[in-house]
C-alpha positions as a Markdown table, in Angstrom:
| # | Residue | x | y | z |
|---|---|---|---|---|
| 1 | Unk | 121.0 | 85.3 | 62.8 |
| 2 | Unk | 121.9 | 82.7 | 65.3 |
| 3 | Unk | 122.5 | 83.4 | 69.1 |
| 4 | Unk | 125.7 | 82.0 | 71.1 |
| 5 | Unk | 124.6 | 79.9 | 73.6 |
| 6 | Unk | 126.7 | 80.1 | 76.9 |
| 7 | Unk | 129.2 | 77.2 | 76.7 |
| 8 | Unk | 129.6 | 75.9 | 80.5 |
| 9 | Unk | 132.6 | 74.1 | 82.6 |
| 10 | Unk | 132.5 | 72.2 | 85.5 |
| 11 | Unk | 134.2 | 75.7 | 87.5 |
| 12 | Unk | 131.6 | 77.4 | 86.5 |
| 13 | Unk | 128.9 | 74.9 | 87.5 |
| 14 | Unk | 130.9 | 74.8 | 90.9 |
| 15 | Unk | 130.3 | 78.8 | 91.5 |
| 16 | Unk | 126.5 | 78.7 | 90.0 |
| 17 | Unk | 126.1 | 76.2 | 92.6 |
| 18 | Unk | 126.5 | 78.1 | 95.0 |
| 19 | Unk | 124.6 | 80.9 | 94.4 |
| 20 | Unk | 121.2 | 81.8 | 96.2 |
| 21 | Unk | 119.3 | 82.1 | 92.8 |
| 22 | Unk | 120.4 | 78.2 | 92.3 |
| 23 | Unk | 119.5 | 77.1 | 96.0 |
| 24 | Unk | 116.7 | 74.0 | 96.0 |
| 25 | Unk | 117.9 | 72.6 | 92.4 |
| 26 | Unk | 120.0 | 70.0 | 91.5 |
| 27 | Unk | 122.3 | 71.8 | 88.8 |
| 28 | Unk | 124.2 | 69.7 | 86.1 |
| 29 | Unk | 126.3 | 70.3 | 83.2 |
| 30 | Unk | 125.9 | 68.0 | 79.9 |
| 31 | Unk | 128.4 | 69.1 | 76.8 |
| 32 | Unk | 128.8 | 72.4 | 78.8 |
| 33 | Unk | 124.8 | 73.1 | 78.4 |
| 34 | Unk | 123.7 | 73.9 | 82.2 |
| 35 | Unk | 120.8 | 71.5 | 83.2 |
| 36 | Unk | 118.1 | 73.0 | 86.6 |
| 37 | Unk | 116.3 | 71.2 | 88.3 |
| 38 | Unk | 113.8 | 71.7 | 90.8 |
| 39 | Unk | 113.3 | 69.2 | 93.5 |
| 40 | Unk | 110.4 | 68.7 | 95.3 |
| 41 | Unk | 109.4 | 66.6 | 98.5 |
| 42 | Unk | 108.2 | 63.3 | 96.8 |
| 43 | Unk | 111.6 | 63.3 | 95.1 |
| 44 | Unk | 113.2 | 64.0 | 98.5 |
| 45 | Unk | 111.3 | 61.5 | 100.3 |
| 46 | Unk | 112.1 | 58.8 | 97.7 |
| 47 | Unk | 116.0 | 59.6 | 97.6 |
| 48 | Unk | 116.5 | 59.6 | 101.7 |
| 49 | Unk | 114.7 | 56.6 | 101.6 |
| 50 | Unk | 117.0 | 54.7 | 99.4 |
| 51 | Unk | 120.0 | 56.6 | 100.6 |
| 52 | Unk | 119.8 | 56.0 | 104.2 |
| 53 | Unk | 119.1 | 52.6 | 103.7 |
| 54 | Unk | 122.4 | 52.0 | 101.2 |
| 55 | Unk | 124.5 | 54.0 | 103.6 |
| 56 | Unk | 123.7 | 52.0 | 106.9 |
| 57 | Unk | 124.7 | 48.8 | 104.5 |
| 58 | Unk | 127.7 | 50.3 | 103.5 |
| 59 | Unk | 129.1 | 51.8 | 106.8 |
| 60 | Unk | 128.1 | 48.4 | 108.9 |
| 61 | Unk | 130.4 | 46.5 | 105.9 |
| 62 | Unk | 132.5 | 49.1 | 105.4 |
| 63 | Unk | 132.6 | 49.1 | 101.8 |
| 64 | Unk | 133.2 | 52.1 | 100.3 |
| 65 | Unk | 131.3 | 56.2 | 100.5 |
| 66 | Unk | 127.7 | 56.8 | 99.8 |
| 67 | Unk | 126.7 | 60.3 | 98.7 |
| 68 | Unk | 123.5 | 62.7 | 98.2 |
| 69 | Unk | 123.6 | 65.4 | 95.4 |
| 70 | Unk | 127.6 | 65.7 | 94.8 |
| 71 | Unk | 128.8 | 66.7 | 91.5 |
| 72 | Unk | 130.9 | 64.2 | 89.6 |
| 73 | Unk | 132.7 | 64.7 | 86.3 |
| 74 | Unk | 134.9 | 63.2 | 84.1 |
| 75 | Unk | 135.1 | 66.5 | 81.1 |
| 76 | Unk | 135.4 | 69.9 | 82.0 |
| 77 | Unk | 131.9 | 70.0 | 80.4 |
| 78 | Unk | 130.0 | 67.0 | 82.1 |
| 79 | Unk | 128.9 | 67.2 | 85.5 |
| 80 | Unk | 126.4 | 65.1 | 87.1 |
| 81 | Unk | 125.0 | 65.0 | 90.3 |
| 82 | Unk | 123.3 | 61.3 | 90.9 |
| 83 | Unk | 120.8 | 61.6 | 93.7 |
| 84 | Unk | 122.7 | 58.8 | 95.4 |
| 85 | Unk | 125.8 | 57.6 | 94.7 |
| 86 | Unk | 127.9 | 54.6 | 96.5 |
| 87 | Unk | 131.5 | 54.5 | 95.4 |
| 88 | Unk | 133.3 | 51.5 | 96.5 |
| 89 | Unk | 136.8 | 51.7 | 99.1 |
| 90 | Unk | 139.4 | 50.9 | 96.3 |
| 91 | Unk | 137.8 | 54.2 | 94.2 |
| 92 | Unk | 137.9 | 56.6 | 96.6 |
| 93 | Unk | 139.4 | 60.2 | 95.8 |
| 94 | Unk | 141.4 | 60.9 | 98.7 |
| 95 | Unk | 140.3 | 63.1 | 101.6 |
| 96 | Unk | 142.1 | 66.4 | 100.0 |
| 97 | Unk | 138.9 | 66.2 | 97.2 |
| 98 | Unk | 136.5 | 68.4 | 99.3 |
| 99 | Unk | 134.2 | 69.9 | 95.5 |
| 100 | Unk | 133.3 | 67.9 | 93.2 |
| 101 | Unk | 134.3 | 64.0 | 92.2 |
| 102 | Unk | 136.3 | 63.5 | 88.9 |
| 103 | Unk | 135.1 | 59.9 | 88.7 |
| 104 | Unk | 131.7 | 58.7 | 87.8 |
| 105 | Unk | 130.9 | 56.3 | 91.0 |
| 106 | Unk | 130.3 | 52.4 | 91.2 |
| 107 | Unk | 126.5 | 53.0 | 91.1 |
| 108 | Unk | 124.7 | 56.0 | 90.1 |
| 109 | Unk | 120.8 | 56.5 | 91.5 |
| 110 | Unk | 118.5 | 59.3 | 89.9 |
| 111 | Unk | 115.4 | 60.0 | 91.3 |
| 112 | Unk | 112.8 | 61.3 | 88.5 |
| 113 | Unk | 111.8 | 64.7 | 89.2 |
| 114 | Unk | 108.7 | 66.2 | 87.2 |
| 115 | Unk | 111.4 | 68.5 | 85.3 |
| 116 | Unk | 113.0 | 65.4 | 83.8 |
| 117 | Unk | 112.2 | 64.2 | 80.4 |
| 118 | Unk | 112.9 | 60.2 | 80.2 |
| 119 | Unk | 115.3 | 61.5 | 77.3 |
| 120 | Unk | 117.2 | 63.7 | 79.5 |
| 121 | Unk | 117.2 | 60.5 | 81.9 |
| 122 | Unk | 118.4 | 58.3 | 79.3 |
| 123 | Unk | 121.4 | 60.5 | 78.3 |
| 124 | Unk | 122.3 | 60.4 | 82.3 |
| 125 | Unk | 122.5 | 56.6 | 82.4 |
| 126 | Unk | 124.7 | 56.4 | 79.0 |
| 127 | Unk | 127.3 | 59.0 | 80.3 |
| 128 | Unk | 127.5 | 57.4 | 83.6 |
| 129 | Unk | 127.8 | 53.8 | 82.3 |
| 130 | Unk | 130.6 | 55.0 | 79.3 |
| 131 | Unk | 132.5 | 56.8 | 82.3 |
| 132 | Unk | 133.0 | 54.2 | 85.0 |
| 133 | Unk | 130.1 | 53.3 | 86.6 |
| 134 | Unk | 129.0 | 49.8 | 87.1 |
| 135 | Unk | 125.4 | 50.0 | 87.8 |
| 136 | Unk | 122.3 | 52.8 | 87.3 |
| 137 | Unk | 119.4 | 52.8 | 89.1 |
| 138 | Unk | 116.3 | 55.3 | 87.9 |
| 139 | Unk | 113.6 | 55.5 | 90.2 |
| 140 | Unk | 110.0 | 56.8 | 88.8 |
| 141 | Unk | 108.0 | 57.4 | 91.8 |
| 142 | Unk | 105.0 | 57.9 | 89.4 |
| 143 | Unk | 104.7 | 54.5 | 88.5 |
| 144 | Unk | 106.8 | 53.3 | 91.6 |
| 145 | Unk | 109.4 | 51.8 | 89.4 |
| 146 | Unk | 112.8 | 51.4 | 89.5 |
| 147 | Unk | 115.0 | 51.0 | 85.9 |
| 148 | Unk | 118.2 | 48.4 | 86.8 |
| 149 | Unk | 120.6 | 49.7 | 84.1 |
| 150 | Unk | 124.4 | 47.6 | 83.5 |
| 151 | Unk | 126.7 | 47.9 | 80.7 |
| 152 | Unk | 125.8 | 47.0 | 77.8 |
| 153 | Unk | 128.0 | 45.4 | 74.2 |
| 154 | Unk | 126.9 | 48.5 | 73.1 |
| 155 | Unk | 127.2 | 51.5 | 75.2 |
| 156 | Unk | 124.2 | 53.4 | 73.5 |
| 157 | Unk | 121.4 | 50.5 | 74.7 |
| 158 | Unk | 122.1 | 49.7 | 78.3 |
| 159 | Unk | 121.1 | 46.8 | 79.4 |
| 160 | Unk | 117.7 | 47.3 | 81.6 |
| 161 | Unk | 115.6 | 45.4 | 84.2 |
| 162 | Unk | 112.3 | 47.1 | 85.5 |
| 163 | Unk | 111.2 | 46.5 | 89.0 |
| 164 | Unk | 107.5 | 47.4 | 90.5 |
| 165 | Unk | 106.5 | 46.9 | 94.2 |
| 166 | Unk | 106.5 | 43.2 | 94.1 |
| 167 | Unk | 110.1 | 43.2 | 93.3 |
| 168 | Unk | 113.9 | 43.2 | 95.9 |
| 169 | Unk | 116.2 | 45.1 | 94.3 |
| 170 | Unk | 119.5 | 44.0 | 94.5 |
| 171 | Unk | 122.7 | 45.6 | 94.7 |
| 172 | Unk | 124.9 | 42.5 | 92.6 |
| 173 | Unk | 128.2 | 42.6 | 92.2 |
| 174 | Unk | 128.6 | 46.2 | 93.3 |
| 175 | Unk | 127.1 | 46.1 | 96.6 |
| 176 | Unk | 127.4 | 42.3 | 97.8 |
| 177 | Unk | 124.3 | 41.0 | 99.6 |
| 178 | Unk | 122.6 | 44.4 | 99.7 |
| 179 | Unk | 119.0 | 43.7 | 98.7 |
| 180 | Unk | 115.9 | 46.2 | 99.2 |
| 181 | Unk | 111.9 | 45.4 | 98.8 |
| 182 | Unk | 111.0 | 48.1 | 95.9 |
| 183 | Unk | 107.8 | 48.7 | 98.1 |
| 184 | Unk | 110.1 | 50.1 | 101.1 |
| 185 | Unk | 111.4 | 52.6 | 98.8 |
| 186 | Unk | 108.0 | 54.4 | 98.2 |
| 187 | Unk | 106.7 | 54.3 | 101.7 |
């Protein structure tokens, strides 16, 4: 006997999301199957670092949107949610869009909760690159690293440059200039 696993859209992840049994995860949808996860305060700490710091560099050049935690899709059954997201001026949804995003943005940061497996982290990166976005960052406060992902040839095997501590992460062709010691990140 098999069981029917519940097959999920991205309304459905909008109403789950905001229910109170769901409040203090990051929700997701991949091929309809509902992805929780908890975050914590490292991961917190580690996102409004990077986030603040892309957003004052965005506003003061006024280059586009950066966001926290809001959903974007481009299936009715894939959702993500990056951490922090920077969508450039020419790609903004209009003001009307107040849920979630049906665009994958320019550049797609996730932070690496405890909850995530580096598989689960790897599927992220391929649907965001095959959907639009230009740039992925994964941040592993563990190991204070950060995975540089671009489009590859082949959409399967990003390309992928690891940064430690020692290391400026750049923002290249998607945020001009923009340029960050890796050590600032982690405090």
């Amino acid at each position: 006997m098999s069981l029917q696993t519940q097959i999920y859209t991205v309304d459905d992840l909008w109403i789950l999301s905001h229910q109170d049994k769901f409040q203090g995860n990051k929700l997701e949808l991949i091929d309809g199957e509902l992805k929780v996860h908890p975050v914590g305060r490292e991961h917190g700490r580690v996102t409004l670092r990077l986030g603040s710091r892309m957003n004052v560099y965005v506003e003061t050049h006024n280059l586009g949107e950066v966001t926290v935690e809001v959903g974007h899709y481009t299936s009715p059954k894939t959702a993500l949610s990056p951490d922090v997201a920077f969508t450039s001026k020419a790609r903004l949804p209009d003001d009307s869009v107040t849920g979630f995003v049906n665009q994958m943005p320019d550049l797609a940061v996730e932070v690496k909760s405890p909850s995530n497996t580096y598989e689960e982290l790897h599927e992220k990166v391929v649907i965001y690159l095959k959907n639009g976005s230009h740039m992925v960052w994964v941040v592993y406060p563990k190991t204070q690293t950060i995975g540089v992902y671009t489009p590859p040839d082949n959409p399967e095997s990003p390309q992928l440059k690891t940064l430690g501590v020692d290391d400026t992460l750049s923002g290249g062709d998607i945020l001009p200039d923009f340029t960050l010691h890796v050590a600032e990140i982690f405090g």
